[in-house]
C-alpha positions as CSV (number, residue, x, y, z in Angstrom):
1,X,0.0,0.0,0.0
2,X,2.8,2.2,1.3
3,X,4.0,1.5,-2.6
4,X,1.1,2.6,-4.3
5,X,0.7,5.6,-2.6
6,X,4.6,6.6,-3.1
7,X,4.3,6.1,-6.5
8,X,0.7,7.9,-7.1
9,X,2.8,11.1,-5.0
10,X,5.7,10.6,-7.5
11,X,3.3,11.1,-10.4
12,X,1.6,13.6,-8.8
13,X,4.7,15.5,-8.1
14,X,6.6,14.8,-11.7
15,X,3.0,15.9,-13.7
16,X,2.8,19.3,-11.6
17,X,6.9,19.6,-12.1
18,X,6.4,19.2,-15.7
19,X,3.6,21.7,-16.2
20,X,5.7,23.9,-14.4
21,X,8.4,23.4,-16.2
22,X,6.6,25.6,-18.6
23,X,7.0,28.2,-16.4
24,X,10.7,28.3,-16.5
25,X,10.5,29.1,-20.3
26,X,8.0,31.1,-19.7
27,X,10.8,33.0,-17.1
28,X,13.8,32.4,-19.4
29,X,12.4,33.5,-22.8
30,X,11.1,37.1,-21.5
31,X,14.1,37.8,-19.4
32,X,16.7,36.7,-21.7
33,X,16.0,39.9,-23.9
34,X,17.7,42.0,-20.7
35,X,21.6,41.0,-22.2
36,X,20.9,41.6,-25.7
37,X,19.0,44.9,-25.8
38,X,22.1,47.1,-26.3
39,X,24.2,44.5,-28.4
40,X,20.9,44.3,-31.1
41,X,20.7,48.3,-30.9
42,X,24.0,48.5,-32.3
43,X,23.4,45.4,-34.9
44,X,20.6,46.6,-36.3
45,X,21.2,50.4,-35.7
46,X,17.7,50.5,-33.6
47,X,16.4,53.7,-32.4
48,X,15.1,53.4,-28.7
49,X,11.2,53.2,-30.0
50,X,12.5,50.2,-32.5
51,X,14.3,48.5,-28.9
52,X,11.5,49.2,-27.5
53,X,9.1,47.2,-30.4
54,X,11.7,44.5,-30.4
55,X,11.0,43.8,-26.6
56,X,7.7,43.9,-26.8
57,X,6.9,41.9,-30.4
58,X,7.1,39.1,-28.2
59,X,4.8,40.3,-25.9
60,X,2.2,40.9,-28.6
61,X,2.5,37.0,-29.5
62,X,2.3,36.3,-25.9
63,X,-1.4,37.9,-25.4
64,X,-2.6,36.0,-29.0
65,X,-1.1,33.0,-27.5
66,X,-2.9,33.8,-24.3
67,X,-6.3,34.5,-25.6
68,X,-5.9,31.0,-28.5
69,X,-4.7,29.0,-25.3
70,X,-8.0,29.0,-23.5
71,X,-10.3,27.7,-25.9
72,X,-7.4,25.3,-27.5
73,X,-7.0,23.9,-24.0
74,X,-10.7,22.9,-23.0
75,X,-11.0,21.6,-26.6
76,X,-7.8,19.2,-26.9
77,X,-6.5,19.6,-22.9
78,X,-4.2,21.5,-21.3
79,X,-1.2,18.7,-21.3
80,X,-1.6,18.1,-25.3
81,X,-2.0,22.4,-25.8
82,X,1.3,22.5,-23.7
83,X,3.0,19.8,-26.0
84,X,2.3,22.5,-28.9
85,X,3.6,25.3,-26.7
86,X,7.2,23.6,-26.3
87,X,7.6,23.4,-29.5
88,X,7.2,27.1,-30.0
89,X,9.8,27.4,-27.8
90,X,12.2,24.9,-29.7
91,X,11.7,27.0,-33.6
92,X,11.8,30.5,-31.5
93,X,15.0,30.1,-29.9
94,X,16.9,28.4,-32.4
95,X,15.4,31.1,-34.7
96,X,16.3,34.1,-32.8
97,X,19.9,32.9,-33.0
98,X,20.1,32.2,-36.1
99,X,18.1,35.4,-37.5
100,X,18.8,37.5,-40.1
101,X,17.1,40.8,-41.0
102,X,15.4,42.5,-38.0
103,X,12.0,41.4,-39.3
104,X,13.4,37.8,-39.1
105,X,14.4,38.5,-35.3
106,X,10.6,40.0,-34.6
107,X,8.9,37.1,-36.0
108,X,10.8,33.9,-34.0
109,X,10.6,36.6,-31.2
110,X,6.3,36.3,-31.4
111,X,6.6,32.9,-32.0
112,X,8.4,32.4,-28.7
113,X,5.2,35.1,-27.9
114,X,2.7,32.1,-28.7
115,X,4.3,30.0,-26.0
116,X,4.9,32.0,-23.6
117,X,1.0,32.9,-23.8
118,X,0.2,29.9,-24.2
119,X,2.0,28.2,-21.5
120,X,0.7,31.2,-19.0
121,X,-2.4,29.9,-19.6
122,X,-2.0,25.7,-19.4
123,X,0.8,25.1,-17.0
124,X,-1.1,26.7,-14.0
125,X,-4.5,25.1,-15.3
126,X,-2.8,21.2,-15.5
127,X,-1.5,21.9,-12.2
128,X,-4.9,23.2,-10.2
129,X,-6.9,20.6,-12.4
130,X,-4.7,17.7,-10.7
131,X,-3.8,18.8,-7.3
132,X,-5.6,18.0,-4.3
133,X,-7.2,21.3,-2.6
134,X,-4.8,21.1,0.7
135,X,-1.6,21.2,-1.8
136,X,-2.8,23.4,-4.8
137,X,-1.5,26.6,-3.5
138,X,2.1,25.4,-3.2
139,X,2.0,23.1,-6.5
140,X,0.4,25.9,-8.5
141,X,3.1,28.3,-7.1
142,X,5.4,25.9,-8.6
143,X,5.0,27.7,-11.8
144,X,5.8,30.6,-10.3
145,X,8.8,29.2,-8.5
146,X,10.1,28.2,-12.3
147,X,9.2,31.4,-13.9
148,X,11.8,33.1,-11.3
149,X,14.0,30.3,-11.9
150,X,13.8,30.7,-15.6
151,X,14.9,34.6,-15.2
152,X,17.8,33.9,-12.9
153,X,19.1,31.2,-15.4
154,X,18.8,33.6,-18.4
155,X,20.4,36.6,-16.7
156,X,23.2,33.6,-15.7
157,X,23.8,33.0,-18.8
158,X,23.9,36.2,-20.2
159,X,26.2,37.0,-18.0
160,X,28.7,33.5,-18.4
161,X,28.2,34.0,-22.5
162,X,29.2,37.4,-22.2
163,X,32.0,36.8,-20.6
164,X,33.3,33.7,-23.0
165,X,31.9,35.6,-26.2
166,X,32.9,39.1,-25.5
167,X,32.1,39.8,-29.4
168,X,29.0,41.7,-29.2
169,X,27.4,40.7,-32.3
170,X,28.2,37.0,-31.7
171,X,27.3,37.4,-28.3
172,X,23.4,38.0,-28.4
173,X,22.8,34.7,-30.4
174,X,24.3,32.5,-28.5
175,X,22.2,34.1,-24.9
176,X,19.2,33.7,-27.7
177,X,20.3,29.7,-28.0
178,X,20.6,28.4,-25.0
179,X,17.4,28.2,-24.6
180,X,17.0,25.6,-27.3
181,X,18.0,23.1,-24.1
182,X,15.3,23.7,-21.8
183,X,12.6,23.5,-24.3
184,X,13.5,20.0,-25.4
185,X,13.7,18.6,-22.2
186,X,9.6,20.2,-21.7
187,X,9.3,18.6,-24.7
188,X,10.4,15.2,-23.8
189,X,9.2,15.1,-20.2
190,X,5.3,15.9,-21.7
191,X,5.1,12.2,-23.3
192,X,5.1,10.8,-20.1
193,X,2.4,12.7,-18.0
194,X,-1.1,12.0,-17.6
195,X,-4.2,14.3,-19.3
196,X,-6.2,16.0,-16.3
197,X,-8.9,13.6,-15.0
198,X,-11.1,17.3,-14.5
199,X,-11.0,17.9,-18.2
200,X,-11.4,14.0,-19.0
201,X,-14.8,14.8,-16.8
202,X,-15.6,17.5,-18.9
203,X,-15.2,15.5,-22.1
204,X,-17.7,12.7,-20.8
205,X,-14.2,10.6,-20.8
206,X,-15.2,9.2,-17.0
207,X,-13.6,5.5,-17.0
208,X,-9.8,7.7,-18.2
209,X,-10.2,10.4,-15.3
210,X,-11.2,7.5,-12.9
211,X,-8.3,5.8,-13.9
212,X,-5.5,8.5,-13.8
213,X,-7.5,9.9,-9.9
214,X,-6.5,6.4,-9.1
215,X,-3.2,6.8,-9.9
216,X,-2.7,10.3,-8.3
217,X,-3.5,8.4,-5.3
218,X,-7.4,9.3,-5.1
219,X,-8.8,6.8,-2.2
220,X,-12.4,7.1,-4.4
221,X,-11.9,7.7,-7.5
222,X,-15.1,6.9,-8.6
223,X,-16.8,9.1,-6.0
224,X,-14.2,12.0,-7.2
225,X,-15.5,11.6,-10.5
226,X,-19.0,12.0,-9.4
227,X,-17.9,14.6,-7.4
228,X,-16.2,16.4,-10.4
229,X,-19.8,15.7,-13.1
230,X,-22.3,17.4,-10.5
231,X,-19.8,20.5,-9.9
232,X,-19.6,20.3,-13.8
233,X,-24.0,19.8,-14.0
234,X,-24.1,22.5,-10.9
235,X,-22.2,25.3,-12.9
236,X,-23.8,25.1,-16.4
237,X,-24.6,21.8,-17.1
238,X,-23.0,22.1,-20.1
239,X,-18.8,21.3,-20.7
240,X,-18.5,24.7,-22.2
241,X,-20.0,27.5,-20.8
242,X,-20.2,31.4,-21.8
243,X,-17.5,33.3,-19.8
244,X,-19.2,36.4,-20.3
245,X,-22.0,36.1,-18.7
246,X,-23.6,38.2,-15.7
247,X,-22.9,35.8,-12.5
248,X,-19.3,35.7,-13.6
249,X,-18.8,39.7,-13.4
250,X,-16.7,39.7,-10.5
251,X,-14.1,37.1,-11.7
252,X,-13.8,38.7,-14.7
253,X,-13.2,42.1,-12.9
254,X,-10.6,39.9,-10.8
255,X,-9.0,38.3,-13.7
256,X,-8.7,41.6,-15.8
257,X,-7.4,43.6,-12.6
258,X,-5.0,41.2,-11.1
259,X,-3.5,41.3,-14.6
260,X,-3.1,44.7,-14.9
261,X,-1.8,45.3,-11.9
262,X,0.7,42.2,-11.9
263,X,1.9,45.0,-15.2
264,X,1.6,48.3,-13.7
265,X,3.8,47.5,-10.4
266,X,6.7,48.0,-13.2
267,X,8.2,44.3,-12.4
268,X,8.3,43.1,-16.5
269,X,9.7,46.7,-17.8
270,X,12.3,46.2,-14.9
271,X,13.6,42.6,-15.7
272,X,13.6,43.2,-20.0
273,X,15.7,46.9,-19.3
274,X,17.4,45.9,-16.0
275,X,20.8,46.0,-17.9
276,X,19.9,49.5,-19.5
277,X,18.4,50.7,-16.1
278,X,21.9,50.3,-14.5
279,X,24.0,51.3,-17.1
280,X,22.0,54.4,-17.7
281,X,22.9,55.2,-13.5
282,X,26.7,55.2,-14.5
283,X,27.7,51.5,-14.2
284,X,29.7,49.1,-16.6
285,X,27.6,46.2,-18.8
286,X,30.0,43.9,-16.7
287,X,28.4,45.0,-13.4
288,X,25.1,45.7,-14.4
289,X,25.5,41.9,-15.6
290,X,26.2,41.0,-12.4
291,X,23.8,43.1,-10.7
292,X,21.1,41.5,-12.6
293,X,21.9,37.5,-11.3
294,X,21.8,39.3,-8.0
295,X,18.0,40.7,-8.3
296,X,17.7,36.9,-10.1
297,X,18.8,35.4,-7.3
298,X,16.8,37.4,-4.7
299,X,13.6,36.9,-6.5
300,X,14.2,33.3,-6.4
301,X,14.5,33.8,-2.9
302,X,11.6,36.4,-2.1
303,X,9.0,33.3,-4.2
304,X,10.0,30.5,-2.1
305,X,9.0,32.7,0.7
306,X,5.6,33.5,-0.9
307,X,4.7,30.0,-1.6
308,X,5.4,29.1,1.8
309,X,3.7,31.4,2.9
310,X,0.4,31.5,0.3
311,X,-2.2,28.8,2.2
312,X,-1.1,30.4,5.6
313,X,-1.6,33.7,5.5
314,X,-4.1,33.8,2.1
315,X,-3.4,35.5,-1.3
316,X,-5.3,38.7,0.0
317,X,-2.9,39.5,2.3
318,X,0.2,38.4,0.5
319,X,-1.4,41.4,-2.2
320,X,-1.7,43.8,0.4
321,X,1.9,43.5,1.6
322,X,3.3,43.4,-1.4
323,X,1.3,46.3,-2.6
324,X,2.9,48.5,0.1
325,X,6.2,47.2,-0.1
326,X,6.5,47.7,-3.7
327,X,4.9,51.4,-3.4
328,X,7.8,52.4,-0.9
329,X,10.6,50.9,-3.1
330,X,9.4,52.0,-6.2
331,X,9.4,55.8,-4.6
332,X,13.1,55.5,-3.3
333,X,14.6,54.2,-7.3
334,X,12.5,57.6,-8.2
335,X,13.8,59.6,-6.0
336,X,17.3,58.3,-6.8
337,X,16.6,59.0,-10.6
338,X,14.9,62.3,-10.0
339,X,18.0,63.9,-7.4
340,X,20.7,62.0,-9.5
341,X,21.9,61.0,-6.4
342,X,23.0,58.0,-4.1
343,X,23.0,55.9,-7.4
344,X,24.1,53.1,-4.8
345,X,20.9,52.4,-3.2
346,X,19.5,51.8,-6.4
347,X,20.4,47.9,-6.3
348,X,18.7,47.4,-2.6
349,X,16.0,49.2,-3.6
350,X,15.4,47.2,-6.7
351,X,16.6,43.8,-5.0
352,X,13.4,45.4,-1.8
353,X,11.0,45.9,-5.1
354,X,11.4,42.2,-6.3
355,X,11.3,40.8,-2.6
356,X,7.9,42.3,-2.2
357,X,6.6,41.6,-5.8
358,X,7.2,38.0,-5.6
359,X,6.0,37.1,-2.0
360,X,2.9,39.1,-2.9
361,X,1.8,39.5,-7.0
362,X,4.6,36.8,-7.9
363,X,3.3,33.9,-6.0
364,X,-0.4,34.9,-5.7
365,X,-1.4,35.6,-9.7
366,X,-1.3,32.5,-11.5
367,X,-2.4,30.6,-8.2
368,X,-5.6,33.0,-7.9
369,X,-6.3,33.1,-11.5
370,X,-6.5,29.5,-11.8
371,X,-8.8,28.3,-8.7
372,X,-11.2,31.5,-8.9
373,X,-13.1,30.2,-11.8
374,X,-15.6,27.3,-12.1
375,X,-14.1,24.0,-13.9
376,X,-16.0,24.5,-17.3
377,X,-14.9,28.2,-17.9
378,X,-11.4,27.4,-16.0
379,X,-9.0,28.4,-19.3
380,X,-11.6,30.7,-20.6
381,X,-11.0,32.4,-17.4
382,X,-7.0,31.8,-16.5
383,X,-6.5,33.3,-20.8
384,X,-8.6,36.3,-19.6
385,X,-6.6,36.7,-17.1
386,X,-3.8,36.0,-18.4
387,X,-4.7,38.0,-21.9
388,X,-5.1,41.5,-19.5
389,X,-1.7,40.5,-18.2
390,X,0.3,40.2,-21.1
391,X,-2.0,43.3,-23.4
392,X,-0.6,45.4,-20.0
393,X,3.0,43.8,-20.3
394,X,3.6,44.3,-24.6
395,X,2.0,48.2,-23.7
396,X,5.0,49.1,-21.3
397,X,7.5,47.2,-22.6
398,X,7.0,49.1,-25.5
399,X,7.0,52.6,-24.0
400,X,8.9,52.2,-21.1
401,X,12.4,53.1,-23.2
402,X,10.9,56.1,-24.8
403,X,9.6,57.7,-21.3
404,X,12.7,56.8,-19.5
405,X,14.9,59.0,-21.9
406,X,12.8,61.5,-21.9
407,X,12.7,61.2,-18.0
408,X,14.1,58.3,-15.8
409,X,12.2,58.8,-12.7
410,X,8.5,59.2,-14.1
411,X,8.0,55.2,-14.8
412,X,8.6,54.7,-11.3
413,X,6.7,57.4,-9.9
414,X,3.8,55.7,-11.9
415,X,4.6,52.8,-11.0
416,X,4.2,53.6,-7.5
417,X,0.9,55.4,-7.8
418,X,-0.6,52.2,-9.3
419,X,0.4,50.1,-6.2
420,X,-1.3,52.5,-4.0
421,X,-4.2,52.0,-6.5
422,X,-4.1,48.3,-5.9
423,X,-3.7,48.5,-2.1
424,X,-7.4,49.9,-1.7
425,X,-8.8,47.6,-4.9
426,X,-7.4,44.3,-2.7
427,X,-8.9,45.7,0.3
428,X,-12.4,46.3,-0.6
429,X,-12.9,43.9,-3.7
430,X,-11.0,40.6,-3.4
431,X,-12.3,37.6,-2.1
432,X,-9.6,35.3,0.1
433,X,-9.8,31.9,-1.2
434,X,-7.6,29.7,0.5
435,X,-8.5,26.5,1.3
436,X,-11.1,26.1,-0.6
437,X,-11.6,23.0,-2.9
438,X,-11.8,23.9,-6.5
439,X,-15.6,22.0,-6.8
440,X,-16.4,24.2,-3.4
441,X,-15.0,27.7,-4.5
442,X,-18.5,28.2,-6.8
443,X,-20.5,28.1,-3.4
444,X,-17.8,30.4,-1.7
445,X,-17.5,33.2,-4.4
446,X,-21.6,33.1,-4.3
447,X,-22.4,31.5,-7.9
448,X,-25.0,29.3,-6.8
């Protein structure tokens, strides 16, 4: 017995791992850009609105691939959709470093766009759609843990490839390729995971989802099952339900807003110019580099925290500290922008913004997106969600460079304004939702 139930937690554990893992592509693939922004401005002769563009093209893929993932993943589920979205990754980042003309660059960079959406969407969905209630915060946030994983290991090795290729225009396709590896080994480990036994449900496909609950460990499976059709009958009655319809008017506010303001805390625009935002405060590429692996490394760090910390103290209250935090780091990198002075507290400062952004938006978004909604409009609902979050990303990603040379403080004075924003939207709007079980949370969100 001890047997079965070791390995039904190994498959369990190895199935959420590998949806994850689509996090840490996810993480990799829109950091990565932070070592190559100057090299490609001098390759291609790019004016800062062009840098900008090439940032944020992939962006633009990433909210198609966002809104497409949704409806692709209730129709052929969420682990075959992921399959799809590592191979996106595969052609993008052997395309990237191998491109050409800048309009070659652009398009591998939104095809790497497509699965980044995409993968937004699935990875957190296959994880909440598999994991018991008690565990889902912490193996949900597991995706979160390998986004931040995925951006320390990109500003790594930007940093090790610059220093083994120091030739500049060398040097930005090999950071590009290296992320050729990762995506073959999501690739690989998604041939040997189960399909969810929730979406099986919602395909009529009972005796498959009995099966796999029985080999995650479920002590009924067949009762699970039953458990899973009436929540299913109970919400629609129907495997595909309208997502915009009037009882679902605050999750959609939720999804949309929690997007946004995962954007408008600054944290994206930070990692893709966190190389330009030092060097533009006087120091080297080799120490701004370094200085980057450092705010990697902290962030890693800060989300362990969060997801330790997300079924204890709730995801409301994460949002609140983080929201005040943030605010009050944000302010100081202004201030040290706007006086042009003690240009050393601008790494603890950033290093204090990350800690507080991924204890509180980091670990909570992809967790709250993907347990808010009922099971039939789940990926409708997670590529809203997600959708608002990347439309906000690709916006100031792409403006952020033109702003900031016009004036370096103003993004983070806006920044800052929008996390006091949040603060009172949190407070009076969100729901907590911890603990609840996903066939429960209808009941506790008032939708029946």
């Amino acid at each position: 017995m001890a047997d079965g139930q070791s390995r039904a937690m190994w498959l369990l554990i190895r199935s959420a791992l590998t949806g994850a893992l689509g996090g840490l592509l996810f993480g990799f693939d829109t950091a990565v850009i932070a070592g190559t922004t100057h090299a490609l401005q001098l390759h291609y002769a790019l004016s800062e609105a062009q840098k900008g563009f090439t940032v944020a093209i992939a962006l633009y893929g990433t909210v198609l691939g966002a809104m497409l993932a949704g409806p692709l993943g209730q129709r052929i589920g969420s682990r075959t959709a992921l399959r799809w979205m590592g191979l996106l990754y595969v052609i993008s980042a052997a395309g990237c470093a191998l491109a050409g003309p800048w309009w070659s660059l652009l398009a591998f960079r939104a095809l790497g766009g497509l699965g980044i959406g995409g993968s937004s969407v699935l990875g957190p969905v296959y994880i909440a759609e598999l994991a018991p209630a008690k565990w889902r915060g912490r193996l949900v946030g597991l995706f979160q843990i390998n986004i931040v994983i995925g951006i320390l290991l990109a500003y790594l090795s930007n940093a090790i490839v610059a220093h083994f290729v120091p030739a500049l225009n060398m040097q930005w396709r090999w950071q590009f390729g290296v992320g050729i590896l990762p995506a073959v080994l999501f690739l690989l480990l998604l041939l040997s995971v189960p399909q969810s036994s929730r979406w099986l449900v919602s395909q009529s496909r009972f005796d498959e989802a009995q099966r796999i609950l029985f080999q995650m460990g479920s002590p009924d499976s067949e009762a699970e099952v039953d458990a899973i059709r009436r929540s299913l009958e109970a919400e629609s009655g129907a495997a595909h339900d309208h997502l915009f319809v009037g009882r679902y008017k605050l999750l959609i506010f939720l999804a949309i807003s929690i997007g946004f303001f995962n954007q408008l805390s600054g944290i994206n625009a930070i990692l893709y110019y966190l190389n330009d935002i030092f060097r533009s405060a006087g120091f080297s590429s080799v120490s701004a580099d370094l200085q980057a692996v450092v705010i990697g490394a902290a962030n890693l760090v800060a989300t362990l925290i969060g997801i330790s910390l997300i079924d204890k103290l709730g995801r409301k209250t994460l949002l609140l500290i983080g929201a005040v935090g943030d605010a009050l780091c944000l302010i100081g990198v202004a201030l040290v922008y706007g006086t042009n002075s003690h240009q050393n507290l601008l790494l603890p400062l950033l290093i204090g913004f990350i800690a507080f952004f991924a204890i509180s938006q980091g670990a909570v978004i992809w967790v709250y997106l993907s347990e808010v909604f009922p099971t039939n409009v789940r990926s409708k609902g997670q590529g809203l969600g997600s959708s608002s979050h990347w439309i906000m990303n690709a916006a100031i990603a792409n403006v952020f460079p033109i702003i900031a040379a016009y004036n370096r403080a103003m993004p983070f004075w806006f920044f800052a304004a929008m996390m006091v924003v949040e603060f009172f939207v949190v407070l009076f709007i969100y729901p907590e939702t911890k603990g609840q079980s996903l066939e429960g949370m209808s009941a506790h969100l008032g939708l029946h």
